[in-house]
N, C-alpha and C positions, 0 to 999 in steps of 0.2 A: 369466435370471440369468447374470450373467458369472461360470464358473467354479466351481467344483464344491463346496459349502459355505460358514462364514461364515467369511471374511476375517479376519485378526487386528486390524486398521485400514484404513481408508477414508481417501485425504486427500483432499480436495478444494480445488482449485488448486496451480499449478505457477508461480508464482511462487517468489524467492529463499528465503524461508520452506517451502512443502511441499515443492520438491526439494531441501531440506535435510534434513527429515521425513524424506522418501522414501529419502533416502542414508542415514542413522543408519538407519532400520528394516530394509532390507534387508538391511545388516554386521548386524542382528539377525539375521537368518535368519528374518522374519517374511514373514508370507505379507500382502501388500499390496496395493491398487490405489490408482494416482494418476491423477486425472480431473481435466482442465483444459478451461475454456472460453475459453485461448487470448488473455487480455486482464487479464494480469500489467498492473498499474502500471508497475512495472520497467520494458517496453518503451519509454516516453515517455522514458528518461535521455539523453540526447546523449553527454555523460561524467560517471561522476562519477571525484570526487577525494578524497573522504575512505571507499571503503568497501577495507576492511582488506586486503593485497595485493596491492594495486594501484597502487603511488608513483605514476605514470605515470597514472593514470587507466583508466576503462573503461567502454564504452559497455553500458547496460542490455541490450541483446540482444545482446551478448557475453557480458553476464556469466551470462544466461539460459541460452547456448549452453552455457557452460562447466559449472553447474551442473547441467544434463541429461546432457551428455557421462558426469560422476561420476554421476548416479545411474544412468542405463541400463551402465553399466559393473558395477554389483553389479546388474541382472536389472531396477530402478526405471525404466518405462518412460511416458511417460504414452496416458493412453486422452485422447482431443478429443470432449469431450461437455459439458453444460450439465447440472449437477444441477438439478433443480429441485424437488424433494422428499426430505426426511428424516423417517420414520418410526420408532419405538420399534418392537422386534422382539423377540417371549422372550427370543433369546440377543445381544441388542445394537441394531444400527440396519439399516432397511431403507432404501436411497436409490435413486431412480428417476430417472434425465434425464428429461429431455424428449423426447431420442429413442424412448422406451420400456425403453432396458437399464435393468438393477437391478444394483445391487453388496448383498450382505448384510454386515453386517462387527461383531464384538466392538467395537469401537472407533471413533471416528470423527473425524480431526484437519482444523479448518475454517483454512484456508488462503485466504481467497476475497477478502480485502482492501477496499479501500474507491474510489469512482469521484469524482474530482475535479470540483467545478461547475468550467467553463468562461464565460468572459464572452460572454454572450450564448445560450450553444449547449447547456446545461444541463450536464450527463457527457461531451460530446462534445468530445474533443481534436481530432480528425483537421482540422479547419477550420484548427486553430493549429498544426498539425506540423510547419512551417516556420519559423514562430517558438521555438519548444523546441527545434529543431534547433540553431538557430544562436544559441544565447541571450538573445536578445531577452525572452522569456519564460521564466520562472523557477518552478517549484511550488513548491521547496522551500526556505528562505535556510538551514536547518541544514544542509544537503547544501551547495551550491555560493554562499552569501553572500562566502568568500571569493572565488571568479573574478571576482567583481563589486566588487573592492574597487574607491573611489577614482571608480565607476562614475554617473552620475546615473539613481538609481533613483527607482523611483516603487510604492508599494504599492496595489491595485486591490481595495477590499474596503468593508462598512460603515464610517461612519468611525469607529466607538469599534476595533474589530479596524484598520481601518488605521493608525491612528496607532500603537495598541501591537504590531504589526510593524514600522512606520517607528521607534517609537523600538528596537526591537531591531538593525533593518538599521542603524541611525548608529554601530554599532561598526566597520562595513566603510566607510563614505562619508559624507562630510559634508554630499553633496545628495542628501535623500531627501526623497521629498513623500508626503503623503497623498491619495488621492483618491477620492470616494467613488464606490461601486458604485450607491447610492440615496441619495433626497434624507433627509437627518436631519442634526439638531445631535449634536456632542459630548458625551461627559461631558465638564462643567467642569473636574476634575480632570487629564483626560485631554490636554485640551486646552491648560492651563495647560503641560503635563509638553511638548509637541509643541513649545510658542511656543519654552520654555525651549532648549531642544533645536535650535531652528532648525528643525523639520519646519514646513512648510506642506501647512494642509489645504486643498485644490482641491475643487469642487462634481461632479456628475456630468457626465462628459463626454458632447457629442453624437454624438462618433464617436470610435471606439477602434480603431488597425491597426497592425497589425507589418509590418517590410521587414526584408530585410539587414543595415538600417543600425542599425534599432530600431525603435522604439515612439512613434507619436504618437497625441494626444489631442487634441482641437478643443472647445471650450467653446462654448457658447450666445451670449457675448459677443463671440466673432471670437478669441478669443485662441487659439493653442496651444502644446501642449509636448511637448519631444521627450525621449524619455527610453532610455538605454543596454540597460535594464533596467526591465520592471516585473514584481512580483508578483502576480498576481490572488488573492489570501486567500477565496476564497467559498465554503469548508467542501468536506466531501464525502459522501457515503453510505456509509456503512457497507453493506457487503453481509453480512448478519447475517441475512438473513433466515431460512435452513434454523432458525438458531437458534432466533432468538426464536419460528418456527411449534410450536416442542415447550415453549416456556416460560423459555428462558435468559434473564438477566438483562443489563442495557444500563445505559452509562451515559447521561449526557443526551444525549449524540451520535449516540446509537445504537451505539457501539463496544459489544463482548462485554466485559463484568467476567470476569474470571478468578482461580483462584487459584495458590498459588505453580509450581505445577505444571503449567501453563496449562488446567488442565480448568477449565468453564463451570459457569456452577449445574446441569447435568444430565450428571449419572454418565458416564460414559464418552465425552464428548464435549468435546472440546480445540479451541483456537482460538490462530492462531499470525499474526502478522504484523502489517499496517495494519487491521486487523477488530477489533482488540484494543482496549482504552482501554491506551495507553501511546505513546510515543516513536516516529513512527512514523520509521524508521531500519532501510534493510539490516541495518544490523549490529545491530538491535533483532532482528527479525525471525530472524535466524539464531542467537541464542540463546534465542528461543522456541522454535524448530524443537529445539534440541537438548535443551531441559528438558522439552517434551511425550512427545518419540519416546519420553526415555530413560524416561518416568515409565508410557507406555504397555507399552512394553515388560515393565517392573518387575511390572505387573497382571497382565499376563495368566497365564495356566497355562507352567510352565516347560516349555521344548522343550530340551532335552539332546540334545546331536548321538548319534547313531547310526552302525553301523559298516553305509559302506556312501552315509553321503552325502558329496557332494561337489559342488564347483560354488558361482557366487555364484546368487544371488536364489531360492534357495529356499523 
């Protein structure tokens, strides 16, 4: 067992959400552990430009940096471990890695976020890290659809989700194509809304690769396109799992339903970030982080300073 009794809160993950957690609880003077497996989404950003502070931009492992930097500074340090198990315990939650540590805790804030399909490679980014690097490749058009204005994009996903990304990307470009991940028709509808628009939907390509330069696609027919920018749209996982093993409730995505206060259908357990059904957005995330911390906080039994403490992260 790490540490000598139950914990006031557990977070589990150290992405921008739990070291947000992890800062609010510790200025609580809560007695905490942050456990991370080290595979923050965040990491994949190149820059962004719209998360708050940032005029200039900033690259997701800076901003990871930055965030750690503030919480080990009030005592929030993280432990590198793989939870793999969350258990109900009399007095709250019992969770065990994989390693074999156990953390006990009142409280338990799930920070663990969700793993992007990749074209071709299922979760696995690392094949495309070159292309995310240098924008060729894009996960998110609400984050960085501006850098892309003006750009010849191309959205990468089934075709009824590509076209309604392609018509959302034609606010930034007037060349945005559809193309599909798998062979299927249209909604009618759907499709009507694409012509109207000028979006062209494209068939499944036989080869799909990123350069420097961008993004080509080779067709069955000899034909190909080249394209500035493409989205790949192919959903993601939820890592929900700890949850739903105790019984929490999901939306169809698998994302955690939560309520206003970000706790789960079960009592003492909170979920903050891209694991969440909502928005998934830094700066969503980091006002999860601060309506959980403060809601946990609020729960628990009052700690009233004492003469005689002193010091952050107590």
């Amino acid at each position: 067992m790490s540490g000598a009794g139950a914990l006031d809160c557990l977070i589990v993950g150290a992405g921008p959400a739990g070291l947000v957690a992890a800062t609010y609880l510790a200025r609580f003077h809560r007695r905490i552990a942050l456990v991370d497996a080290g595979r923050s989404r965040a990491r994949w950003i190149p820059t962004s430009h719209n998360c708050p502070g940032f005029p200039f931009g900033v690259s997701g492992e800076r901003l990871l940096e930055r965030l750690r930097a503030q919480a080990a500074s009030y005592g929030a340090r993280a432990e590198r471990a793989t939870v793999a198990r969350l258990a109900r315990a009399d007095d709250g939650f019992l969770a065990e890695a994989d390693d074999g540590r156990r953390w006990r805790a009142r409280c338990v804030i799930l920070a663990t976020g969700i793993v992007d399909r990749m074209p071709g490679t299922g979760g696995d980014a690392a094949p495309w890290e070159a292309a995310l690097d240098n924008g060729s490749l894009r996960l998110c058009a609400v984050c960085d659809a501006y850098e892309a204005s003006d750009e010849r994009i191309a959205v990468f996903a089934p075709a009824d989700d590509a076209i309604r990304h392609a018509l959302f990307l034609r606010t930034f470009s007037r060349r945005v194509d559809a193309v599909r991940a798998r062979p299927g028709d249209p909604d009618p509808e759907l499709a009507r809304q694409a012509r109207a628009a000028g979006v062209a939907l494209w068939p499944v390509p036989a080869t799909f690769s990123c350069d420097p330069d961008g993004c080509r696609m080779r067709f069955d027919d000899g034909g190909e396109r080249r394209y500035d920018t493409v989205y790949p749209v192919l959903g993601g996982v939820a890592q929900s799992q700890l949850a739903t093993a105790l019984g929490a409730r999901c939306d169809e995505d698998g994302n955690l339903v939560t309520d206003r206060h970000q706790q789960t259908s079960i009592d003492g357990l909170y979920a903050i970030g891209d694991v969440v059904s909502a928005l998934n957005q830094i700066a969503v995330a980091v006002g999860h982080a601060a309506v959980a911390a403060t809601a946990v906080h609020n729960r628990l039994p009052r700690n009233f300073r004492e003469d005689g403490e002193t010091g952050a992260g107590e």
